[in-house]
N, C-alpha and C positions, 0 to 999 in steps of 0.2 A: 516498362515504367515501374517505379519503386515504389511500394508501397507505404504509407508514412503514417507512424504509431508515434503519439506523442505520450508520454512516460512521468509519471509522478512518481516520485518513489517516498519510502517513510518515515518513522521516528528516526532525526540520525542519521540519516542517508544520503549518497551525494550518490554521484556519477558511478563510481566503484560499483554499487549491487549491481548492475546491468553490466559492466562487463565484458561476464562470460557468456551470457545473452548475445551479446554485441559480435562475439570471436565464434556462435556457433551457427550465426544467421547469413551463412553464404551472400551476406550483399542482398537478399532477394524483400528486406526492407529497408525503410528511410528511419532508422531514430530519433525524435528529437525531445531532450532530457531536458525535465524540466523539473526547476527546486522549487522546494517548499521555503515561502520567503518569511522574512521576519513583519510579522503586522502587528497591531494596536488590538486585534478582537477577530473572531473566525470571516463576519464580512468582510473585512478592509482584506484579509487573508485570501479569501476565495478571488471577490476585486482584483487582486496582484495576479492571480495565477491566469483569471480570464484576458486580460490586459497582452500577457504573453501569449496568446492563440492568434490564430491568424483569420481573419472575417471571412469563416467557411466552414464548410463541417468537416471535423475527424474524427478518426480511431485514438481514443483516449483509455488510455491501460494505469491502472494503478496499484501500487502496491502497500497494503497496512495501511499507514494511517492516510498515506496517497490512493489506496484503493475507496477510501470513506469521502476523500475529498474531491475522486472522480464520479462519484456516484453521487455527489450532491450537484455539483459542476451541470451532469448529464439530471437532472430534476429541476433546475433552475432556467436552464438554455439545453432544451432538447434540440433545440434547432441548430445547435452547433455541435450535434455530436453526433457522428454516423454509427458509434458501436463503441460499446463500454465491458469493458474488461477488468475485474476486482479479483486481485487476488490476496489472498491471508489475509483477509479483514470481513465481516460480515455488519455493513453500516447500517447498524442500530447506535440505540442508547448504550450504553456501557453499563453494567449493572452497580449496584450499590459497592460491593466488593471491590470491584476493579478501581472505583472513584474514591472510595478509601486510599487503596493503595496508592494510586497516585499523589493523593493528596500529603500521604505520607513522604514519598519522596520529594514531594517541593518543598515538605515543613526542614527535611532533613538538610538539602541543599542550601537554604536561605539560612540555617544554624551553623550547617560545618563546610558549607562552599562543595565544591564539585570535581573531585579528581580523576573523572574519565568513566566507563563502563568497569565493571570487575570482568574478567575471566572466568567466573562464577556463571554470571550474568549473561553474557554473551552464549556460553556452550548450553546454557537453554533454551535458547532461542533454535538449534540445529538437532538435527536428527540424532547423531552419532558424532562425538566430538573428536574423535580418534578419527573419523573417515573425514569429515569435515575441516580442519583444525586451520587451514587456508579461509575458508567463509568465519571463521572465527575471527582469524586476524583481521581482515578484510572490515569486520565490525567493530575492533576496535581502534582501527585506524580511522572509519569514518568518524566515530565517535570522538576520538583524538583531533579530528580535523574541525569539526565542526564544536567542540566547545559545551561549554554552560549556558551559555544566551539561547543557542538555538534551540538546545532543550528544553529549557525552563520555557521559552517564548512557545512553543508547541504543546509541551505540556497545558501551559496555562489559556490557551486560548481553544484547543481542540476537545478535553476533556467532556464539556457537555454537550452532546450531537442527537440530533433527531432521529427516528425513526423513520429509516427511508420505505420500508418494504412496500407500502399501499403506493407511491409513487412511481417505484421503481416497476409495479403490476402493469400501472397505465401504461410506461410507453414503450413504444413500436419499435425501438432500435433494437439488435440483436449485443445483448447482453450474458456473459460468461462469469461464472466465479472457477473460483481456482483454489484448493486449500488444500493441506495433510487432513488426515481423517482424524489422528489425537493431536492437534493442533491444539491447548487450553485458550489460543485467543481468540477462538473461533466459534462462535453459534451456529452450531450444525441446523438446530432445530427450526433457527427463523431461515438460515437459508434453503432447506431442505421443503419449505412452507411456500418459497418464492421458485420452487422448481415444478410446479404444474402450469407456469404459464409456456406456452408456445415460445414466446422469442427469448426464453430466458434458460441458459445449460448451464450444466452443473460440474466441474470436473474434480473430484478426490482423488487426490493420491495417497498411496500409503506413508506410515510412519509420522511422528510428531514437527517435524522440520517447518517453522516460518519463515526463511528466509531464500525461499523457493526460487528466484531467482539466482539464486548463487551455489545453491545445493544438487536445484534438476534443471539448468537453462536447456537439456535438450528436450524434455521432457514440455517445460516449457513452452518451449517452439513450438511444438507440434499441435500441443492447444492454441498458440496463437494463430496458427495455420487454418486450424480449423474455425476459428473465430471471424478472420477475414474471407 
């Protein structure tokens, strides 16, 4: 019997990042891929996403700004959640810096509209752009696909987030992070704080790359593997 990992993925992302995930998982799990939907405010947000789960507990994996919103999901309804998986994302607050910049990008959007991700943009998000340049496209097609609305609608409703760590100590489920070691969107230090409890692993990889899923899916795997 299959085993079934339901899948939040992040800023900007559809179906596409998982993939190559999908093509190196011999069958031996069940996928099922879930978006991040357009809301009025982060509850009615989270609301949409519980709505799609099924009245039982599972293995919920998340990536970026989906790794922030499976770890609130799993603090909210422990009881629906048998094992939580965060990768590229360390859900805390966002510091002042980050909240600037963002703020900057929606000032800029709402003044000169929104013409897709640059190529700039995208190849820092990946380890190596030359080895990579396929996970590149790959993000600026979802990007392409997915628009202005869904961005600015994420942008502006996800930006201010709580500090999960004290929550995340309490509960019992066995819980994983997953991130590159120079990662800049990543707080090593608060998750590196939340790695002396027992049901809670830590996995780093080398190299700067957040879009881990499309860069190491075998690499991946094998921490999924060990997660279930």
């Amino acid at each position: 019997m299959k085993v079934k990992l339901y899948l939040l993925p992040g800023t900007q992302s559809n179906e596409k990042l998982w993939e190559k995930l999908l093509s190196e998982s011999n069958h031996q799990f069940e996928f099922i891929q879930l978006a991040i939907p357009i809301a009025a405010d982060f509850n009615e947000l989270i609301e949409k996403i519980i709505a799609k789960l099924p009245d039982e507990r599972i293995n919920l994996l998340g990536f970026s700004l989906g790794g922030y919103l499976a770890a609130h999901i799993a603090m909210i309804h422990p009881e629906r959640v048998s094992r939580l998986m965060v990768i590229a994302n360390s859900p805390c607050q966002l510091n002042a810096h980050e909240l600037i910049q963002l703020q900057q990008v929606l000032n800029f959007i709402e003044q000169f509209g929104y013409n897709g991700m640059g190529y700039k943009k995208a190849a820092s998000m990946v380890d190596d752009a030359q080895v990579h340049a396929d996970v590149i496209d790959t993000l600026l097609q979802m990007d392409a696909k997915l628009g202005k609305t869904t961005l600015v609608n994420q942008l502006e409703i996800t930006s201010y987030r709580e500090d999960l760590a004290l929550p995340l100590s309490k509960l019992t489920m066995p819980i994983s992070f997953y991130y590159s070691e120079a990662d800049s969107l990543i707080n090593k230090t608060w998750i590196n704080g939340l790695s002396k409890h027992q049901h809670i692993s830590v996995y780093c990889t080398s190299g700067k790359g957040h879009m881990l899923p499309l860069e190491k899916p075998k690499e991946l795997l094998r921490v999924i593997e060990q997660w279930v």
